[in-house]
C-alpha positions in Angstrom: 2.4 6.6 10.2 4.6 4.0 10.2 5.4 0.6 12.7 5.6 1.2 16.0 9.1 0.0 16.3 10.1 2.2 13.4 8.5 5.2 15.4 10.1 3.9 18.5 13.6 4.5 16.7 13.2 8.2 16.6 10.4 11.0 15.2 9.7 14.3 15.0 9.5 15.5 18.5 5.7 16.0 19.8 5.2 13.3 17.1 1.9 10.9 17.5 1.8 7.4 15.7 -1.1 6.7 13.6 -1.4 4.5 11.0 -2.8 6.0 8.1 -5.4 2.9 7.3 -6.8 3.6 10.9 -6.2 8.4 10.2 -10.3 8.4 9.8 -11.3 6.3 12.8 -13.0 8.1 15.8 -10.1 7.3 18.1 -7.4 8.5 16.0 -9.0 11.4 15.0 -9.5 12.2 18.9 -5.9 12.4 19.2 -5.8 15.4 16.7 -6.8 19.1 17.8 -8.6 20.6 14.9 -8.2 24.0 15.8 -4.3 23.5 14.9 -2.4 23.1 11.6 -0.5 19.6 11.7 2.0 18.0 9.5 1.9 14.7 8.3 4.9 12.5 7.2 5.8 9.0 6.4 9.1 7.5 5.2 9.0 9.1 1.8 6.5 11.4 1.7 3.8 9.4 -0.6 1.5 7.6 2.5 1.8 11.0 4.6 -0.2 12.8 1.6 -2.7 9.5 1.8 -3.4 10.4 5.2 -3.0 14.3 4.2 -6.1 13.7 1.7 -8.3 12.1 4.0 -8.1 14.3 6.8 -8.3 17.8 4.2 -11.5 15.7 3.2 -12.9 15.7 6.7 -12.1 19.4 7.2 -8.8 19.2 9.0 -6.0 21.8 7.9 -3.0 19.4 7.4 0.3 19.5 5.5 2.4 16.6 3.8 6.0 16.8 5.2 8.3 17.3 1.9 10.4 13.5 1.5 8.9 12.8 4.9 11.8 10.8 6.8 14.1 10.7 4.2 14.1 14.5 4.5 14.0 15.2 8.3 17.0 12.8 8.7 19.5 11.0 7.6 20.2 8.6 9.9 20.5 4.6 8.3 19.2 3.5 11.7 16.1 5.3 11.8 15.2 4.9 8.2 13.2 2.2 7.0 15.1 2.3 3.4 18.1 3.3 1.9 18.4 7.3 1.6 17.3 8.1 -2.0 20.3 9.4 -4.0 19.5 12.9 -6.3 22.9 12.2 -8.3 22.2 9.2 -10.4 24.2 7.8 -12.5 25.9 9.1 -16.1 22.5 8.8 -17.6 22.2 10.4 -20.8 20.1 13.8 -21.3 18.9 15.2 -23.9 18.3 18.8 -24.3 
C-alpha cells in the first residue's frame, strides 16, 4: 500500500503491493486468497485500516498491522517518514 519504489526498498516478506484506492478492484482483489487471514499495513498504520475496512466490508478476514512500517522496522532508509518518537518532550501532565 504504498509507492512502488517505497515497496521496492524493503516489505514484509511474501508481501504484495496494492494501493489501497485500487484494494476493491477486481484485479487486486484476485491477487488475494480469501480462504486465508491477511494483514494489512501501510507506513503508519492509518491507510492499512482504510483498506482493512473495505475488504472486512466485502467479506474478507483481514487484520491492520499495529504502526504498520514504523513498527516492523526501523530502518530511515525504508521509511517514508521520520520514526515517531513515544518520549516527547517535558510536557506538563496533570493528574
Amino acid at each position: 500500500m504504498c509507492p512502488a519504489a517505497d515497496y521496492a526498498k524493503n516489505h514484509v516478506p511474501g508481501a504484495i503491493n496494492i494501493p489501497w484506492e485500487t484494494i476493491a478492484d477486481d484485479a487486486s482483489l484476485a491477487q488475494i486468497d480469501p480462504a486465508k487471514p491477511v494483514i494489512v499495513y501501510c507506513y503508519t498504520g492509518h491507510t492499512g485500516q482504510v483498506a482493512d475496512t473495505i475488504l472486512s466490508l466485502l467479506g474478507y478476514e483481514f487484520y491492520n498491522m499495529k504502526y504498520g512500517m514504523m513498527g516492523w522496522t526501523s530502518y530511515p532508509e525504508v521509511l517514508a517518514q521520520n520514526v515517531f518518537d513515544c518520549n516527547p518532550p517535558n510536557y506538563p501532565v496533570e493528574n
